[in-house]
PDB file of N, CA, C and O in Angstrom:
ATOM      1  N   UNK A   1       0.845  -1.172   0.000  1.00  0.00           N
ATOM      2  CA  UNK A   1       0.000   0.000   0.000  1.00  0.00           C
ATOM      3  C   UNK A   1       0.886   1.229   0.000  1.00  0.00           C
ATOM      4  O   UNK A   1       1.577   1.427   0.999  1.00  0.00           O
ATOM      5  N   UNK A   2       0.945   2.206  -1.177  1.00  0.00           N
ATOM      6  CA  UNK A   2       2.076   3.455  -1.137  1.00  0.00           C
ATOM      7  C   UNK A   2       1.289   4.302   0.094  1.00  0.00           C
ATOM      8  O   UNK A   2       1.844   5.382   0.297  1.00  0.00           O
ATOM      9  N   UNK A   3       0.373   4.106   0.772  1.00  0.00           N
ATOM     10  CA  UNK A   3       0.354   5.125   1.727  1.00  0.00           C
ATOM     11  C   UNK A   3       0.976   5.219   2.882  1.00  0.00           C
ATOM     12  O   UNK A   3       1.178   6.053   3.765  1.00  0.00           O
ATOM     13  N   UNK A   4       1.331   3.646   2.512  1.00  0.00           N
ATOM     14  CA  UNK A   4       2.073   3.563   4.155  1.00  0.00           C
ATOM     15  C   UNK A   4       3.579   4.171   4.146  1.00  0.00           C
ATOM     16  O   UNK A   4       4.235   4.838   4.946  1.00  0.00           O
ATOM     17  N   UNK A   5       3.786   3.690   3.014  1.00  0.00           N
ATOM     18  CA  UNK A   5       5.550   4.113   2.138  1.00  0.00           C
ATOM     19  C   UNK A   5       5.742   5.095   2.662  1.00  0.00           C
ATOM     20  O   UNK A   5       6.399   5.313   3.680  1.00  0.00           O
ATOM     21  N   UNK A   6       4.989   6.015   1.786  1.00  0.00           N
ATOM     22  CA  UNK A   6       4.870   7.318   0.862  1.00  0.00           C
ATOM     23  C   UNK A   6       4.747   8.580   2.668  1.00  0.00           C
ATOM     24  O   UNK A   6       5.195   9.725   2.739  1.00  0.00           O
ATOM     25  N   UNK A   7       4.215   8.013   3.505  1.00  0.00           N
ATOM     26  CA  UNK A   7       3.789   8.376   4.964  1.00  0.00           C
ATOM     27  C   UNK A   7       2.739   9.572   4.512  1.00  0.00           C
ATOM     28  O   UNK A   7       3.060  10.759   4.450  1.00  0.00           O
ATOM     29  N   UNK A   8       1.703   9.155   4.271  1.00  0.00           N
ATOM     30  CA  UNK A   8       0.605   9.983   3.691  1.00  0.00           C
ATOM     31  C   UNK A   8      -0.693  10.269   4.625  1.00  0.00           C
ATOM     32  O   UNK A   8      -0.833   9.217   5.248  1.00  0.00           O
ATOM     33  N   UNK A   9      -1.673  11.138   5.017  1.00  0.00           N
ATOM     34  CA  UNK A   9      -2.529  10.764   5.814  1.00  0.00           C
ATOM     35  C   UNK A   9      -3.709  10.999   4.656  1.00  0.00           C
ATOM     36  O   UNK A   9      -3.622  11.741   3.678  1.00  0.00           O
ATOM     37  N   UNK A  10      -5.218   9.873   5.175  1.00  0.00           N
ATOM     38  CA  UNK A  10      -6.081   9.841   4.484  1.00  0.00           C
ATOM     39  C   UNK A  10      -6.889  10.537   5.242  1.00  0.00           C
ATOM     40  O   UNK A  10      -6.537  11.268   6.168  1.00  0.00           O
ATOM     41  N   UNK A  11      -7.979  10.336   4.879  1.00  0.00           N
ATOM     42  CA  UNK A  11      -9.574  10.368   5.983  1.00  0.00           C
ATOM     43  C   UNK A  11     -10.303   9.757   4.931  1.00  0.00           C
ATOM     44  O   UNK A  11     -10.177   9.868   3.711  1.00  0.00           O
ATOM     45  N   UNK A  12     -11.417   8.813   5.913  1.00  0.00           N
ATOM     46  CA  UNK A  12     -12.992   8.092   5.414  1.00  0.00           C
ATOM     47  C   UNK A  12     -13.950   8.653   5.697  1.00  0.00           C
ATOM     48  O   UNK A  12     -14.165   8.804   6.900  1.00  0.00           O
ATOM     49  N   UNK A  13     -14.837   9.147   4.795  1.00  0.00           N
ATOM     50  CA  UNK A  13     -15.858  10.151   5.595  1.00  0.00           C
ATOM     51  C   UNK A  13     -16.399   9.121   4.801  1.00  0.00           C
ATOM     52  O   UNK A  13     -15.858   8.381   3.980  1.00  0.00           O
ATOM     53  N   UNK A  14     -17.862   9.228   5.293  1.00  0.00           N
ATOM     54  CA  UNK A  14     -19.431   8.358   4.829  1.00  0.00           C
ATOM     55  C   UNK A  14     -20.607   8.338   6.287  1.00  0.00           C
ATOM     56  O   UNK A  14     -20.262   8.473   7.461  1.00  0.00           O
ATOM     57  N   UNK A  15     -22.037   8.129   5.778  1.00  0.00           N
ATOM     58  CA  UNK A  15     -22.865   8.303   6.763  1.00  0.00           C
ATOM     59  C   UNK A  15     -22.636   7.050   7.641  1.00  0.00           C
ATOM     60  O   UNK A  15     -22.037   6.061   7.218  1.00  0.00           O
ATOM     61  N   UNK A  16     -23.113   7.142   8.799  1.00  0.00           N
ATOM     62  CA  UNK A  16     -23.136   6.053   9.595  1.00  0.00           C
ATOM     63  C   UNK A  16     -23.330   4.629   9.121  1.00  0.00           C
ATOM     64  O   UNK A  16     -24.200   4.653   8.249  1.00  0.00           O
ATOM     65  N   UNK A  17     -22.879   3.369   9.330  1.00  0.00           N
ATOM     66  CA  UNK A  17     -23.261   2.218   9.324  1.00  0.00           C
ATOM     67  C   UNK A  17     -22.750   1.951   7.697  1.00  0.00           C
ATOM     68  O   UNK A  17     -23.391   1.178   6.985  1.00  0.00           O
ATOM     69  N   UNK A  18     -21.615   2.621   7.218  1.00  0.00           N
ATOM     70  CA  UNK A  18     -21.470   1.894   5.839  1.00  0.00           C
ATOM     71  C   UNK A  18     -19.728   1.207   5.717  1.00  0.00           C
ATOM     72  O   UNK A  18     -19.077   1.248   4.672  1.00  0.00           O
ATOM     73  N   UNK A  19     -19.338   0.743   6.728  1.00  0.00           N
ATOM     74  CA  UNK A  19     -18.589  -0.005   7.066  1.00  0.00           C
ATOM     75  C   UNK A  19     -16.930   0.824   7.080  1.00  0.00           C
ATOM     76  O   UNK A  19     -15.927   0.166   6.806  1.00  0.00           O
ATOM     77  N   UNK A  20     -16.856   2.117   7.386  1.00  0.00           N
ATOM     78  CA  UNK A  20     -15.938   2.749   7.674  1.00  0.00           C
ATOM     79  C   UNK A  20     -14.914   2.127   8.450  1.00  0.00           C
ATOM     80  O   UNK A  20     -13.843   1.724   7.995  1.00  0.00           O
ATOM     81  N   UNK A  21     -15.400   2.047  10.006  1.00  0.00           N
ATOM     82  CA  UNK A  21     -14.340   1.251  10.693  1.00  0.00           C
ATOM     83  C   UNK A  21     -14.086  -0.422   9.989  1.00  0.00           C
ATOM     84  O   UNK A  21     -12.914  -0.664   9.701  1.00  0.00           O
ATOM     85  N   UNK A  22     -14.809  -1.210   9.796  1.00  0.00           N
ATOM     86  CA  UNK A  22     -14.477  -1.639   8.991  1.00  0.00           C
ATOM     87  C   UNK A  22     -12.892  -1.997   8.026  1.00  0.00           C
ATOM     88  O   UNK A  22     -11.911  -2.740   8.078  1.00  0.00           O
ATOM     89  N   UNK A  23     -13.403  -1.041   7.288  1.00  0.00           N
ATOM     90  CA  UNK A  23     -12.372  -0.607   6.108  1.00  0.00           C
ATOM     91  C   UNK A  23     -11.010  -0.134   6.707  1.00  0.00           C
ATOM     92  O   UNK A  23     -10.034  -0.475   6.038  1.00  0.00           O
ATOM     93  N   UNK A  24     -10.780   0.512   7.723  1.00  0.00           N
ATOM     94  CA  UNK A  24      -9.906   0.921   8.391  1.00  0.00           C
ATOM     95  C   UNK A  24      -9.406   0.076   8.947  1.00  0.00           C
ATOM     96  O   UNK A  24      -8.204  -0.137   8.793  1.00  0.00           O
ATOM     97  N   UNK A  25     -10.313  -0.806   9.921  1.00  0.00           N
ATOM     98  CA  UNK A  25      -9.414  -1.901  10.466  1.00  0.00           C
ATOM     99  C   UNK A  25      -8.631  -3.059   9.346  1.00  0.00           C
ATOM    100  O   UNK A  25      -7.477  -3.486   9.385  1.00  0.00           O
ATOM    101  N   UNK A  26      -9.339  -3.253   8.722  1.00  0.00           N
ATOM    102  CA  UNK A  26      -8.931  -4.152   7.314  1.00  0.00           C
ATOM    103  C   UNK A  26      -7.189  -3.339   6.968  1.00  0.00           C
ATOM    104  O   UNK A  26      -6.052  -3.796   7.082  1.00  0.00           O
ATOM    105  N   UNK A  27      -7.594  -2.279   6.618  1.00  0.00           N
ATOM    106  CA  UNK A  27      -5.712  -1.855   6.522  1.00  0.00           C
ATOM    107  C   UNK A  27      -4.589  -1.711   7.227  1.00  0.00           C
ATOM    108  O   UNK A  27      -3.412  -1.761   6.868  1.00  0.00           O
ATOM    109  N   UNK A  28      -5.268  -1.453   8.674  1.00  0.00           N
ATOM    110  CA  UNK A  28      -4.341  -1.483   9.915  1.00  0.00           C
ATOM    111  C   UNK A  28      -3.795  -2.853  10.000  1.00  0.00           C
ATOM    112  O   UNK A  28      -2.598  -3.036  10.225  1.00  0.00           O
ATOM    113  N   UNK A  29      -4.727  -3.930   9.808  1.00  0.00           N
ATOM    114  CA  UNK A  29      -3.982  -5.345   9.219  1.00  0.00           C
ATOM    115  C   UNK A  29      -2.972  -5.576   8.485  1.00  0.00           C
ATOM    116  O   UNK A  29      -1.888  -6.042   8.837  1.00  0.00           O
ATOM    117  N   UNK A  30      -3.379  -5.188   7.235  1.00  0.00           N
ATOM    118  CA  UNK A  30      -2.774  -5.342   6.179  1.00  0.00           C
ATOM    119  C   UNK A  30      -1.459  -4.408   6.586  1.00  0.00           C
ATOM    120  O   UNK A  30      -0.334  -4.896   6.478  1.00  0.00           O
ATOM    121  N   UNK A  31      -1.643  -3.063   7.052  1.00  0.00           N
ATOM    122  CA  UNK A  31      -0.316  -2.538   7.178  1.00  0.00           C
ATOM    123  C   UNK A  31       0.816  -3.238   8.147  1.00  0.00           C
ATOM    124  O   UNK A  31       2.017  -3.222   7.874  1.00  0.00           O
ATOM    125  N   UNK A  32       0.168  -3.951   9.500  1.00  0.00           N
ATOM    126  CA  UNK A  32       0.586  -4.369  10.211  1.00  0.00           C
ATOM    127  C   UNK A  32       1.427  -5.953   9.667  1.00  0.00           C
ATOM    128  O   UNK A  32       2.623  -6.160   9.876  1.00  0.00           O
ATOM    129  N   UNK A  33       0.564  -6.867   9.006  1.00  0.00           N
ATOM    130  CA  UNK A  33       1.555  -7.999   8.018  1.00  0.00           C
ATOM    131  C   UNK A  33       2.360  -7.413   7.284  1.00  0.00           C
ATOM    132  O   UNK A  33       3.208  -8.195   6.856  1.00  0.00           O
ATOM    133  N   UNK A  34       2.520  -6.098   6.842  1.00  0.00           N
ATOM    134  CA  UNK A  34       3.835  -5.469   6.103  1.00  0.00           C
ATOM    135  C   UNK A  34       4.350  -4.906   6.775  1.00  0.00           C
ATOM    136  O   UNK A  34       4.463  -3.734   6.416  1.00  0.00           O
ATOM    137  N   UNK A  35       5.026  -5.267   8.186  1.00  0.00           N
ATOM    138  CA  UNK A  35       5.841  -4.785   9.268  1.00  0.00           C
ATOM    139  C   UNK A  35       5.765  -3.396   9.533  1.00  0.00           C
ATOM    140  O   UNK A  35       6.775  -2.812   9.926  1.00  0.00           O
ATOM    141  N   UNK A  36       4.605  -2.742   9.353  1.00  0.00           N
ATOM    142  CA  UNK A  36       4.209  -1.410   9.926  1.00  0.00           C
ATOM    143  C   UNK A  36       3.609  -1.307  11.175  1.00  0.00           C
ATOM    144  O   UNK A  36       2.560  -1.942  11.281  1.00  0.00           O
ATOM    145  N   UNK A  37       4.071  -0.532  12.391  1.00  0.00           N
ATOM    146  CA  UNK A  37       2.856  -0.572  13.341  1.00  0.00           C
ATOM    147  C   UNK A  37       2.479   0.571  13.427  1.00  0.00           C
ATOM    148  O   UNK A  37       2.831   1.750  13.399  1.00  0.00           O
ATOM    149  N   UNK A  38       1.176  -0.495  13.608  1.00  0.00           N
ATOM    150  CA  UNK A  38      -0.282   0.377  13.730  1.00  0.00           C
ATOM    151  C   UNK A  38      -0.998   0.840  15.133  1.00  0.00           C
ATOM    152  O   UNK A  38      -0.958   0.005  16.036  1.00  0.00           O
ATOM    153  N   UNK A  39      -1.474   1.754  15.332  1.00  0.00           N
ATOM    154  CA  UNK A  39      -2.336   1.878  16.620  1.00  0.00           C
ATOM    155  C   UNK A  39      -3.827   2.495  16.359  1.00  0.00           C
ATOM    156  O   UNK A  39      -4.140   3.653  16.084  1.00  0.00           O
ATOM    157  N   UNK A  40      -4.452   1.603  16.494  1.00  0.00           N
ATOM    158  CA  UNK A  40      -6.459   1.771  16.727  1.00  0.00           C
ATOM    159  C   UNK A  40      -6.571   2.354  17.709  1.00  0.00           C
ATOM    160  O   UNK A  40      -5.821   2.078  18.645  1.00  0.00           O
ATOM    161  N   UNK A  41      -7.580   3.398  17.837  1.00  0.00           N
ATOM    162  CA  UNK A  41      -8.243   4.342  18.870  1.00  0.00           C
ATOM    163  C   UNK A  41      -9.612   5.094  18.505  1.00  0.00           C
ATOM    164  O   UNK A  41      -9.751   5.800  17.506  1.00  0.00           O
ATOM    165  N   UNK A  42     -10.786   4.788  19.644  1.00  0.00           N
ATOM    166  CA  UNK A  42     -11.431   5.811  19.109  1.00  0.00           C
ATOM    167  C   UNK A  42     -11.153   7.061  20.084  1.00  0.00           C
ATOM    168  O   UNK A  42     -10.979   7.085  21.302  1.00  0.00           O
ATOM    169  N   UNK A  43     -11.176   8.229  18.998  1.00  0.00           N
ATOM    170  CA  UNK A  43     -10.614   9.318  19.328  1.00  0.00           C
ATOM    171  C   UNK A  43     -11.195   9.797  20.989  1.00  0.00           C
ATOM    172  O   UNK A  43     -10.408  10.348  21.759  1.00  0.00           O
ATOM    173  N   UNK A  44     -12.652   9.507  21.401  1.00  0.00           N
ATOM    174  CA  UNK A  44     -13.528  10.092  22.356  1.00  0.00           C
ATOM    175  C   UNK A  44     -12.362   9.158  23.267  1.00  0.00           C
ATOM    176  O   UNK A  44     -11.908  10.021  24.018  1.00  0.00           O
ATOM    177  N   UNK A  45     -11.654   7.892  23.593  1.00  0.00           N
ATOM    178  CA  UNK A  45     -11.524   7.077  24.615  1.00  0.00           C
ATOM    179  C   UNK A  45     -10.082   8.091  24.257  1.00  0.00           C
ATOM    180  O   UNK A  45      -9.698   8.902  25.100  1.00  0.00           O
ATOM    181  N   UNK A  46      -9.537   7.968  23.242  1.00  0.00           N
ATOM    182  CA  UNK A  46      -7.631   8.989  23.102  1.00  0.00           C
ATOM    183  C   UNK A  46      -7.589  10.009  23.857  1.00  0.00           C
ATOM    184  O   UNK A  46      -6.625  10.299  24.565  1.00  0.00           O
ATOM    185  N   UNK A  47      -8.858  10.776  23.751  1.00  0.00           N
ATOM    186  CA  UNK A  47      -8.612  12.212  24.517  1.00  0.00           C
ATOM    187  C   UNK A  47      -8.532  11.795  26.070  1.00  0.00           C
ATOM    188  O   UNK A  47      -7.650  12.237  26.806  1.00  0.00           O
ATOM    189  N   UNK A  48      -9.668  10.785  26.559  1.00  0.00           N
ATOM    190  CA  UNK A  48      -9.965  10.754  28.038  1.00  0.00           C
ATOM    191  C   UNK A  48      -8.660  10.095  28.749  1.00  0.00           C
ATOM    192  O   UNK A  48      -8.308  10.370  29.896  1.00  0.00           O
ATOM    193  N   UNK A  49      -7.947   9.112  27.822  1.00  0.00           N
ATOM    194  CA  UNK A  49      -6.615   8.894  27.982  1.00  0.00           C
ATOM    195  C   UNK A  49      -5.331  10.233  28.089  1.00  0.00           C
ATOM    196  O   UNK A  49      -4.639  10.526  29.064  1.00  0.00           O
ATOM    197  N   UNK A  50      -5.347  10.774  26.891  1.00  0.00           N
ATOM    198  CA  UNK A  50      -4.555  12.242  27.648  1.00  0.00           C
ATOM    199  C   UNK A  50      -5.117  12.854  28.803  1.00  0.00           C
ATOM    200  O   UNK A  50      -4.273  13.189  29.633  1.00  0.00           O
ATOM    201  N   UNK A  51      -5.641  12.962  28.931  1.00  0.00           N
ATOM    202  CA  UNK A  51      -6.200  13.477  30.681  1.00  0.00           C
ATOM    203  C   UNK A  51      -5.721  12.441  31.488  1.00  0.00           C
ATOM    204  O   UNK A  51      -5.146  12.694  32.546  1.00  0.00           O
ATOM    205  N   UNK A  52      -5.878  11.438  31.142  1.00  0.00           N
ATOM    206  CA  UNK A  52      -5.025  10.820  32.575  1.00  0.00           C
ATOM    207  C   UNK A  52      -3.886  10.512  32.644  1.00  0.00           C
ATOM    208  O   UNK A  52      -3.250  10.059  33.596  1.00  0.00           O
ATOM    209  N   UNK A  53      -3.445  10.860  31.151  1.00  0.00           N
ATOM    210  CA  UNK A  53      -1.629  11.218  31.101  1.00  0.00           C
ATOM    211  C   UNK A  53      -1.042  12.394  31.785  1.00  0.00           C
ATOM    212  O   UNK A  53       0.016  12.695  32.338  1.00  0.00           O
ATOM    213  N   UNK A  54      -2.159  12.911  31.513  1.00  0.00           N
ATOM    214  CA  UNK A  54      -1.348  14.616  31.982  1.00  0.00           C
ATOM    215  C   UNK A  54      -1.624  14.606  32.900  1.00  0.00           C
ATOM    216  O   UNK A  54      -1.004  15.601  33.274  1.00  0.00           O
ATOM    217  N   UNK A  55      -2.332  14.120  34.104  1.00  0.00           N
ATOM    218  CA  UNK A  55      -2.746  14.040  35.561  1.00  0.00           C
ATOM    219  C   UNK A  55      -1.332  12.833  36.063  1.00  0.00           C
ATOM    220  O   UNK A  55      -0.972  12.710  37.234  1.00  0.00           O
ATOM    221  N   UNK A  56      -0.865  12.251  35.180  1.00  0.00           N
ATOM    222  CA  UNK A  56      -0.128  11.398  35.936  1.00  0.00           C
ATOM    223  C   UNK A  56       1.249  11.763  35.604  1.00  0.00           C
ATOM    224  O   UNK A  56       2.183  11.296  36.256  1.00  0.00           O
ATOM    225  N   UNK A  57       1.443  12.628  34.561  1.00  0.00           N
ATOM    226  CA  UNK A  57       2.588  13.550  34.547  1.00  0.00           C
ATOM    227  C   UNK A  57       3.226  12.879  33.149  1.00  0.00           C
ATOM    228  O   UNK A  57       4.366  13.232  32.845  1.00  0.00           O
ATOM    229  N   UNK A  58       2.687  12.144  32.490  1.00  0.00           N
ATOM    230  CA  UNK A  58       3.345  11.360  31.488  1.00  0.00           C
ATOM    231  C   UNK A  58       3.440  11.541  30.348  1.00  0.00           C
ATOM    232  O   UNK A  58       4.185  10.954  29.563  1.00  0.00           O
ATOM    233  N   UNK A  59       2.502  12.590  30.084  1.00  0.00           N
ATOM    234  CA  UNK A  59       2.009  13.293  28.383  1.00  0.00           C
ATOM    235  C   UNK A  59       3.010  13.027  27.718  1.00  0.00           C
ATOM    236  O   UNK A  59       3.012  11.945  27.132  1.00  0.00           O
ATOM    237  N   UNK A  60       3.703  13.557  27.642  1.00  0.00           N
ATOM    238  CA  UNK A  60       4.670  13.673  27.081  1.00  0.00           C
ATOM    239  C   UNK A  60       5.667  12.391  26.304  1.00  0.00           C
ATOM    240  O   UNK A  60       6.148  12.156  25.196  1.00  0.00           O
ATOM    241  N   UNK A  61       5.605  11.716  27.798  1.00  0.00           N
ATOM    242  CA  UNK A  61       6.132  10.337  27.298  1.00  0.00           C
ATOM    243  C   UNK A  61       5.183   9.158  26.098  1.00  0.00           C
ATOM    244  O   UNK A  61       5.547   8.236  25.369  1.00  0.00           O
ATOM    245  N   UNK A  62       3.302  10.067  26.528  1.00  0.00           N
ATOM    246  CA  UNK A  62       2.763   8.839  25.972  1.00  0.00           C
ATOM    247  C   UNK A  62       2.700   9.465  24.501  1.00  0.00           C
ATOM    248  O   UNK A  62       2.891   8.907  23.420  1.00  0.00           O
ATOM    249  N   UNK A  63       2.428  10.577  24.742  1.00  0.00           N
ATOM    250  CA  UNK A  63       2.675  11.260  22.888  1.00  0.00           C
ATOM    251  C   UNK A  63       3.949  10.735  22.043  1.00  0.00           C
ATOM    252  O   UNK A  63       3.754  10.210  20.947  1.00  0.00           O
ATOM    253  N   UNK A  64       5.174  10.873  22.530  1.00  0.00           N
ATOM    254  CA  UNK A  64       5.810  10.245  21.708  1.00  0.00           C
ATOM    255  C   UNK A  64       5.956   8.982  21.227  1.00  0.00           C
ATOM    256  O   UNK A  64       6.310   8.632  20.101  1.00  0.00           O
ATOM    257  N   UNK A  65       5.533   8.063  22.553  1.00  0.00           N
ATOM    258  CA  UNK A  65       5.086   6.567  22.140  1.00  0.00           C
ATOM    259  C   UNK A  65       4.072   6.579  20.558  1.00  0.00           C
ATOM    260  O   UNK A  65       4.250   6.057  19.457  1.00  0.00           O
ATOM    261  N   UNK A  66       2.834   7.569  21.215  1.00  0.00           N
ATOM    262  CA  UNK A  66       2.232   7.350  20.037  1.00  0.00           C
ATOM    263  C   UNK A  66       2.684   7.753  18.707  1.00  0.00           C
ATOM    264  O   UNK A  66       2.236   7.076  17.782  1.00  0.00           O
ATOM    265  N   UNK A  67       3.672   8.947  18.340  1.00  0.00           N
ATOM    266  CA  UNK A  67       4.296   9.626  17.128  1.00  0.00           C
ATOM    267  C   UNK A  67       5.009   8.142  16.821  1.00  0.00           C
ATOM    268  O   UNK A  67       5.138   7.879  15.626  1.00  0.00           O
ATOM    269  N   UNK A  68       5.427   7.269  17.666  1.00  0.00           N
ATOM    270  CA  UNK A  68       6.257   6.268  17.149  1.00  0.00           C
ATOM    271  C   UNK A  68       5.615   4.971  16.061  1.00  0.00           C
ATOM    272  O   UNK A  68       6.071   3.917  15.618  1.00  0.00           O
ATOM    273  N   UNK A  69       4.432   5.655  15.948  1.00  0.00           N
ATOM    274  CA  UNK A  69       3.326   4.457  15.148  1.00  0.00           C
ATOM    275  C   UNK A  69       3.634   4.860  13.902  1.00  0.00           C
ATOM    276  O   UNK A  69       3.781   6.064  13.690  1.00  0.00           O
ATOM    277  N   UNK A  70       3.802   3.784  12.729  1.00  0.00           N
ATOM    278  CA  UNK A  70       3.436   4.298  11.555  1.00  0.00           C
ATOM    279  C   UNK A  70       1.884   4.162  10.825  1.00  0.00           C
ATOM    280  O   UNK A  70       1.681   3.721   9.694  1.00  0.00           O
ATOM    281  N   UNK A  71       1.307   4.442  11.363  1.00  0.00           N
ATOM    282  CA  UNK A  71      -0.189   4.283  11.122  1.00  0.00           C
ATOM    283  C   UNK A  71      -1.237   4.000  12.222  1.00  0.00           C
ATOM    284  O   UNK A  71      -1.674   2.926  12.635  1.00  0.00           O
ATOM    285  N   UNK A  72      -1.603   5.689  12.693  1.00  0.00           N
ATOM    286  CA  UNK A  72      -2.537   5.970  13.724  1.00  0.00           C
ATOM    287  C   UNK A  72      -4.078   6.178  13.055  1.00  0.00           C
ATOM    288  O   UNK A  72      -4.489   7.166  12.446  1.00  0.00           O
ATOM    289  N   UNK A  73      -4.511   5.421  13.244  1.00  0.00           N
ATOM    290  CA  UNK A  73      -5.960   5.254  13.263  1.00  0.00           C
ATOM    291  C   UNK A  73      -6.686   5.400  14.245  1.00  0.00           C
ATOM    292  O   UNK A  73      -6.700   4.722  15.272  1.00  0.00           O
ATOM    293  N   UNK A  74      -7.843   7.026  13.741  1.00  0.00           N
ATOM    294  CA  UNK A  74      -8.924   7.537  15.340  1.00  0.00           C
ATOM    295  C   UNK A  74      -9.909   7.431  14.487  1.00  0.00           C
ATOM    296  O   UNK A  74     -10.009   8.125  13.476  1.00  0.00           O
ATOM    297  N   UNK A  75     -10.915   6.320  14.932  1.00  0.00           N
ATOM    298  CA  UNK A  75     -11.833   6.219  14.860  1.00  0.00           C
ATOM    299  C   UNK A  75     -12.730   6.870  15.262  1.00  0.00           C
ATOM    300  O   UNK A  75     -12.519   7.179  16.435  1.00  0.00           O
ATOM    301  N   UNK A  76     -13.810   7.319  14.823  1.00  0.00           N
ATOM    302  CA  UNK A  76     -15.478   7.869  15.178  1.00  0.00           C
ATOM    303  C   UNK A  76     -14.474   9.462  15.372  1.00  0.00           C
ATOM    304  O   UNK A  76     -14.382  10.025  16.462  1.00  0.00           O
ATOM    305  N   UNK A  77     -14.000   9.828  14.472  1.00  0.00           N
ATOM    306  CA  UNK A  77     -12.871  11.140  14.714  1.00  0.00           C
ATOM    307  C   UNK A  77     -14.254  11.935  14.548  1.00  0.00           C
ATOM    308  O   UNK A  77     -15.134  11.585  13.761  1.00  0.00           O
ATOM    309  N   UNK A  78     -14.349  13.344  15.614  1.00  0.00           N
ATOM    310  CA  UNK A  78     -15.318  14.400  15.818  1.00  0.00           C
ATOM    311  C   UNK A  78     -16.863  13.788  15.722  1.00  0.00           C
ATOM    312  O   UNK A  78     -17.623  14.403  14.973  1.00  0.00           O
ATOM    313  N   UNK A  79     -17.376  12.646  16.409  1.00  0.00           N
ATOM    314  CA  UNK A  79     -18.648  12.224  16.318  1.00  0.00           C
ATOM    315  C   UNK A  79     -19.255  12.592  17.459  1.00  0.00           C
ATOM    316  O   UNK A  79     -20.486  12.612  17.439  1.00  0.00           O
ATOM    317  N   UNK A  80     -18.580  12.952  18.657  1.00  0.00           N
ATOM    318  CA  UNK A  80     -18.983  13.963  19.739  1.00  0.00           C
ATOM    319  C   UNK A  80     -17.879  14.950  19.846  1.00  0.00           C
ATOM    320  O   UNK A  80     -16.701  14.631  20.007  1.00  0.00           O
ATOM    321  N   UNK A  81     -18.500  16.663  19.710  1.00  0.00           N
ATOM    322  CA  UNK A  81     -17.709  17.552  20.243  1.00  0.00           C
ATOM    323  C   UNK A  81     -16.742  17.568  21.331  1.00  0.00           C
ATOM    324  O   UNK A  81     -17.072  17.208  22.461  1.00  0.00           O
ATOM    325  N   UNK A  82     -15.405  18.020  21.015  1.00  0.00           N
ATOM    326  CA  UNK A  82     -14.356  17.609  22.132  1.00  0.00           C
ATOM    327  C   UNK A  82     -14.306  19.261  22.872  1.00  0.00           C
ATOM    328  O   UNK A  82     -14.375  20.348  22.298  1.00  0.00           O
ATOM    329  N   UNK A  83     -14.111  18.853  24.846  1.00  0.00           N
ATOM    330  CA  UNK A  83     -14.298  20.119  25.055  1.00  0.00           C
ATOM    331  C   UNK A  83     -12.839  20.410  25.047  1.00  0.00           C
ATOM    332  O   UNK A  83     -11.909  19.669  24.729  1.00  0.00           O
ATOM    333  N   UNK A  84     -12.829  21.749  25.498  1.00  0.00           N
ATOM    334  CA  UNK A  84     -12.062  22.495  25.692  1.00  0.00           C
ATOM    335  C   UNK A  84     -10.597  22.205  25.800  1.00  0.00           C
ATOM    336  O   UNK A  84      -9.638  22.696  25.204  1.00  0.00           O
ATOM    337  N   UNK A  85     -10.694  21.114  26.878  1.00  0.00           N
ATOM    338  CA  UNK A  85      -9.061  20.585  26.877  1.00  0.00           C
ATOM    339  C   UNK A  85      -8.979  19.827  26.209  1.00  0.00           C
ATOM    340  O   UNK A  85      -7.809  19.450  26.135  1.00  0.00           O
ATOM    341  N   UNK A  86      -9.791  19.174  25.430  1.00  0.00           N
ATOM    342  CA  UNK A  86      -9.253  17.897  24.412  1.00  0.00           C
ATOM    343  C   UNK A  86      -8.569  19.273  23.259  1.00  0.00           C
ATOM    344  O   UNK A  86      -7.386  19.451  22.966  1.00  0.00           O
ATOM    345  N   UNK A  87      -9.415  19.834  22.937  1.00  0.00           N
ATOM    346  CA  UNK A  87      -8.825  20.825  21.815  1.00  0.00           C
ATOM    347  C   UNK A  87      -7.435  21.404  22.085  1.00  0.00           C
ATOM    348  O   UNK A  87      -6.940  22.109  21.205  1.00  0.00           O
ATOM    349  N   UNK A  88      -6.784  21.186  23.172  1.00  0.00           N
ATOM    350  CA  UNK A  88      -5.569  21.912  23.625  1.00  0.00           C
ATOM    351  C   UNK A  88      -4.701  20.956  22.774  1.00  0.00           C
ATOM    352  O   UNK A  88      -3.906  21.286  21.894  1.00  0.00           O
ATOM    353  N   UNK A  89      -5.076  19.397  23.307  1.00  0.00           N
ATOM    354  CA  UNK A  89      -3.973  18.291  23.142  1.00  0.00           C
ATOM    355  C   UNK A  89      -3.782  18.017  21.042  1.00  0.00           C
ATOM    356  O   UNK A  89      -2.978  17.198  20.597  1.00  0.00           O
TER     357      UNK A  89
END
């Protein structure tokens, strides 16, 4: 897949229920059997996770863990408004 190569970012937009995650997980596979790693998240559980990074003093450490992925996948990305401090992170 040249997207993984190429280090490209996509997005899947479509209405509910037409197999988005799905499709996403299907490549996080596929990227992952071509020695890429991948990390799945839906974005609403990522943010509530930085909050308890940054309460435990670790942000920092867990952000770069995550920059260390070659293929971050946030699921259900903006399907509930993020407040205030999610928008910081």
């Amino acid at each position: 897949m040249e997207f993984e190569s190429d280090h490209k970012d996509f997005i899947i937009t479509g209405p509910t229920g037409t197999s988005k995650s799905y499709l996403v997980t299907l490549l996080g596979y596929k990227a992952c059997q071509d020695g890429f790693r991948v990390m799945y998240a839906s974005t609403a559980k990522l943010m509530s996770q930085f909050k308890i990074f940054k309460a435990k003093g670790t942000l920092l450490a867990d952000l770069k863990r995550i920059e260390r992925v070659d293929m971050l996948i946030l699921d259900d990305f903006c399907m509930q408004p993020l407040d205030a401090q999610s928008r910081v992170y």
